[in-house]
C-alpha positions in Angstrom: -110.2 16.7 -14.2 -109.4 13.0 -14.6 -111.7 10.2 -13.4 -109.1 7.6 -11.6 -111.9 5.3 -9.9 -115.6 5.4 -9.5 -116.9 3.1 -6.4 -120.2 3.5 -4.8 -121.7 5.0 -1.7 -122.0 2.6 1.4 -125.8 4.1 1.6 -128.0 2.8 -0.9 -131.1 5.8 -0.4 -130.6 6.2 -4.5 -130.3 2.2 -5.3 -126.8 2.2 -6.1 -126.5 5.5 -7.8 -124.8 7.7 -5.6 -120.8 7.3 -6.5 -117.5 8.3 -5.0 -115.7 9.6 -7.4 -111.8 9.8 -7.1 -110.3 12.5 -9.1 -107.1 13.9 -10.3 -107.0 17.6 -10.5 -104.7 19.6 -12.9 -102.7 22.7 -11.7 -104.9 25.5 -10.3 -108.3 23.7 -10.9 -111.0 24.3 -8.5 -114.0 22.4 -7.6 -116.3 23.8 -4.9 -118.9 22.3 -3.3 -122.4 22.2 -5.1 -120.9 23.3 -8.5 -120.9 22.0 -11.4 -118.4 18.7 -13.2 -119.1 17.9 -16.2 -118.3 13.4 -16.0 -117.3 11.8 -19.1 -119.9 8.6 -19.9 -119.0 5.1 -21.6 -120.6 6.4 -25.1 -118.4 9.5 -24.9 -121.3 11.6 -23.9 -120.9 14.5 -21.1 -123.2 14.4 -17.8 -123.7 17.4 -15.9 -123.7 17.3 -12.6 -123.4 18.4 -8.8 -120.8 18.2 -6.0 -122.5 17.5 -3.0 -119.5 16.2 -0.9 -115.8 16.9 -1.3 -113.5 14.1 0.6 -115.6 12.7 3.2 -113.5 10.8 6.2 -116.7 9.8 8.7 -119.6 7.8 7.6 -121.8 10.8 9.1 -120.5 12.9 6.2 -122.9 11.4 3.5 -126.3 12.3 6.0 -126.5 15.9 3.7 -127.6 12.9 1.0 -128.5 10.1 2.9 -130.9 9.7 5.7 -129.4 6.1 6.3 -126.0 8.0 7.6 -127.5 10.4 10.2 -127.1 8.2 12.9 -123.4 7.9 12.4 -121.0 11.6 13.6 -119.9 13.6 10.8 -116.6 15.4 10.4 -116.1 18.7 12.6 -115.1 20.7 9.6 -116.4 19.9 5.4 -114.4 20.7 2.9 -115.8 23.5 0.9 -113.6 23.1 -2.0 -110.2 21.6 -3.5 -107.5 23.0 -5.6 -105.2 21.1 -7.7 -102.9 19.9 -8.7 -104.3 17.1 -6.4 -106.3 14.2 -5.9 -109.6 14.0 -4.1 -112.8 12.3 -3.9 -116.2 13.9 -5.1 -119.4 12.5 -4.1 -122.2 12.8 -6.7 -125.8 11.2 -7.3 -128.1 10.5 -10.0 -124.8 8.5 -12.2 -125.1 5.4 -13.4 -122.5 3.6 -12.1 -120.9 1.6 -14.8 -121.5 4.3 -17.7 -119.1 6.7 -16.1 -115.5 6.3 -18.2 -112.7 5.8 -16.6 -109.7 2.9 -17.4 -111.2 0.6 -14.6 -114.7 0.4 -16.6 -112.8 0.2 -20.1 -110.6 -2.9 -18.7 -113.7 -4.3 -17.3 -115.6 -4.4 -20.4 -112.0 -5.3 -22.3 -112.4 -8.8 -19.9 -115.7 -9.2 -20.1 -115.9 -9.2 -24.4 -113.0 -11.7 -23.8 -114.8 -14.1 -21.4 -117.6 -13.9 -23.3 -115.4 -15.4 -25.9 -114.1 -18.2 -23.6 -116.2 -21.0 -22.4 -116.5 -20.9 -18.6 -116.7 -24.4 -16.8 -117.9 -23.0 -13.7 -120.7 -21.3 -14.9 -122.7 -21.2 -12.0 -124.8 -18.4 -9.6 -123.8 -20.0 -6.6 -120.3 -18.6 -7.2 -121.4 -15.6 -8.7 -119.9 -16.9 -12.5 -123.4 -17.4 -14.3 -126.9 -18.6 -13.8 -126.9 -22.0 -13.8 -127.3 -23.7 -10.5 -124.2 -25.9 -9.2 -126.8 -27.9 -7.7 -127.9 -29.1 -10.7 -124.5 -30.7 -11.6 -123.8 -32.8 -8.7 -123.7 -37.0 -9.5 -123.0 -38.9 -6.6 -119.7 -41.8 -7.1 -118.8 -38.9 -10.3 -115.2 -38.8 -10.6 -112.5 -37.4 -13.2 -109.2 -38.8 -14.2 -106.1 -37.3 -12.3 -104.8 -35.3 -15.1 -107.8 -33.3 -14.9 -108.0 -32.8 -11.1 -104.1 -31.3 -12.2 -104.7 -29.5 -15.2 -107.8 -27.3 -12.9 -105.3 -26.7 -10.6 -102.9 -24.5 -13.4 -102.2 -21.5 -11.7 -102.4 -19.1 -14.3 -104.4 -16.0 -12.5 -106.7 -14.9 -15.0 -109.9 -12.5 -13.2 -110.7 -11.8 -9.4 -113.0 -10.6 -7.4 -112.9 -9.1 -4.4 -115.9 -10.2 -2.7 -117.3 -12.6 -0.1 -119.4 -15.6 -1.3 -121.3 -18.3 0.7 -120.3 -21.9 0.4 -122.8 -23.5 -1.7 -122.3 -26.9 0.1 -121.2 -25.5 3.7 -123.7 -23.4 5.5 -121.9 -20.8 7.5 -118.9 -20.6 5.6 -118.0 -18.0 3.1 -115.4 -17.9 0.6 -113.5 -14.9 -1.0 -113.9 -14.5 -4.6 -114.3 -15.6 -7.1 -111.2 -16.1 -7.9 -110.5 -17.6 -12.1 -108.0 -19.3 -13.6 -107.7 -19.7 -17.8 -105.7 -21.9 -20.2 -106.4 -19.3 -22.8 -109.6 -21.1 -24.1 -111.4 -22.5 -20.8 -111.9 -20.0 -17.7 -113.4 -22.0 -14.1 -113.6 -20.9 -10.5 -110.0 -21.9 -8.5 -111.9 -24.0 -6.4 -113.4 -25.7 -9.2 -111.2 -29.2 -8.7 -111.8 -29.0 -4.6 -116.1 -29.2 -6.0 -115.2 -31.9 -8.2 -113.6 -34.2 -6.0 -115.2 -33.4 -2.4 -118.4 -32.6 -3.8 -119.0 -34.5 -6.8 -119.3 -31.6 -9.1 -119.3 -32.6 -13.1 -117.5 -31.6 -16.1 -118.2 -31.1 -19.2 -117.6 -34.1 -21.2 -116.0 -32.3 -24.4 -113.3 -30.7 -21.6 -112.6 -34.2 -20.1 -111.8 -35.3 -23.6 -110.0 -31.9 -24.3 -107.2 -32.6 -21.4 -107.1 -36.3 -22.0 -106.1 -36.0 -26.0 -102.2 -35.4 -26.2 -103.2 -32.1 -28.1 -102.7 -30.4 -24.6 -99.8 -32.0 -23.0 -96.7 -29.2 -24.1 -99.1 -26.7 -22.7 -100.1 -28.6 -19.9 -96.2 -29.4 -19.2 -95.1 -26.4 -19.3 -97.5 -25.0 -16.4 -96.4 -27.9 -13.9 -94.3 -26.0 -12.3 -95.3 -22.7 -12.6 -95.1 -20.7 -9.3 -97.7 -17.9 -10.5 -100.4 -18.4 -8.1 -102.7 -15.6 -6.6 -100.5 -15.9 -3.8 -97.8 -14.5 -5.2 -100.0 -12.1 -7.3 -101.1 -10.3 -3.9 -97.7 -10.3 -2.8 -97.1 -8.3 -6.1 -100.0 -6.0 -5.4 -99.4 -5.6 -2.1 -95.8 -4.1 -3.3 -97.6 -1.1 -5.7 -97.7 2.2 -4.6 -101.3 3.9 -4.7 -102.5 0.3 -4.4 -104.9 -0.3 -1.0 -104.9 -4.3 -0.9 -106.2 -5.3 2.0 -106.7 -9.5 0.5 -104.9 -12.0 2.7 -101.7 -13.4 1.8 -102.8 -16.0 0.9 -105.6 -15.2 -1.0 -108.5 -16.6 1.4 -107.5 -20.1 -0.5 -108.8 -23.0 1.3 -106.9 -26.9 1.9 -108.9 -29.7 0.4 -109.6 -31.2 3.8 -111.2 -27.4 4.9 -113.4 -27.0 2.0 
């Protein structure tokens, strides 16, 4: 049995520790409901543990674990057990999320070790990129030369995330994201330039001086015109086979005069 993706359950009874896991089954392997799997951990350790749901399709299906489901109509007929070769989703509690192996976890960590080693110029909680508070960075009349307004706006697609944030400056509104783009040695949030100008957000000096010094400019050039954006990364995602992607098209970005 290979682990393809681990996501969690929509009911959080066991604070985050009931998982779906979805599974790829070799020829003639079985998996019944309430045996045994033995789940491969981050450390390369082994966790025993119990099926207690095989492919569930209603959000009533989870109530055998979760009390927070039972108002919602489970499926007419459970699955009692799945043979392969095939794929199917096993639901499991008592796993810590992000210790379970899989190539989505060791790519996560493979980014993470590597942002760690960039220096992020949106580091801030309000956009779920750090814990320092944007707030904190505002200066009213604060403004940045035009060639760094352009060189935030490179479109090279570094890291996304799928979720839904609230507009730090715009009660009510919500972004998607976050949504990063890198030069190799800087990260910062997409939006980063819109904060700047509309909102008066500041930069780090060093960075200011960075993209001003002719050091940058055959990089910087040869990103002008670069069509890369996350627009026409979701286009490619949206292409993939066994690839759900259910993002806009165009990527929940928002015009300058909208922010």
């Amino acid at each position: 049995m290979k682990i393809i993706m681990v996501s969690g359950c929509p009911y959080e009874d066991f604070e985050g520790q009931i998982l779906n896991l979805d599974v790829e089954l070799g020829e003639g392997e079985v998996v019944s409901l309430n045996s045994m799997i033995s789940i491969e951990m981050m450390d390369d350790s082994f966790l025993q543990t119990e099926v207690l749901i095989i492919n569930p399709k209603r959000a009533g299906d989870y109530s055998v674990i979760s009390d927070k489901a039972k108002e919602y109509g489970m499926s007419k007929k459970m699955i009692s057990s799945v043979k392969g070769p095939c794929n199917a989703t096993l639901v499991v509690k008592d796993v810590p999320y992000h210790e379970v192996k899989t190539d989505q976890e060791i790519n996560s960590r493979r980014i993470l070790e590597e942002m760690n080693n960039k220096v992020c110029l949106s580091p801030f909680k309000e956009l779920n990129e750090g814990d320092k508070s944007i707030y904190d960075f505002v200066r009213d009349g604060y403004s940045v030369p035009d060639k760094v307004i352009a060189y935030l706006r490179i479109k090279e697609p570094y890291m996304m995330s799928p979720g839904v944030y609230d507009h730090p400056f715009k009660t009510g509104t919500q972004l998607l994201g976050p949504y990063l783009y890198t030069d190799g040695y800087y990260y910062w949030d997409r939006d980063l330039w819109k904060y700047v100008i509309k909102y008066h957000v500041t930069l780090p000096q060093e960075f200011i001086d960075y993209v001003m010094s002719n050091d940058v400019d055959p990089f910087f050039e040869s990103y002008i015109d670069k069509s890369d954006l996350w627009t026409e990364t979701i286009k490619k995602m949206k292409k993939k086979q066994g690839i759900l992607c259910l993002l806009p098209q165009d990527s929940g970005d928002k015009e300058l005069s909208d922010f």
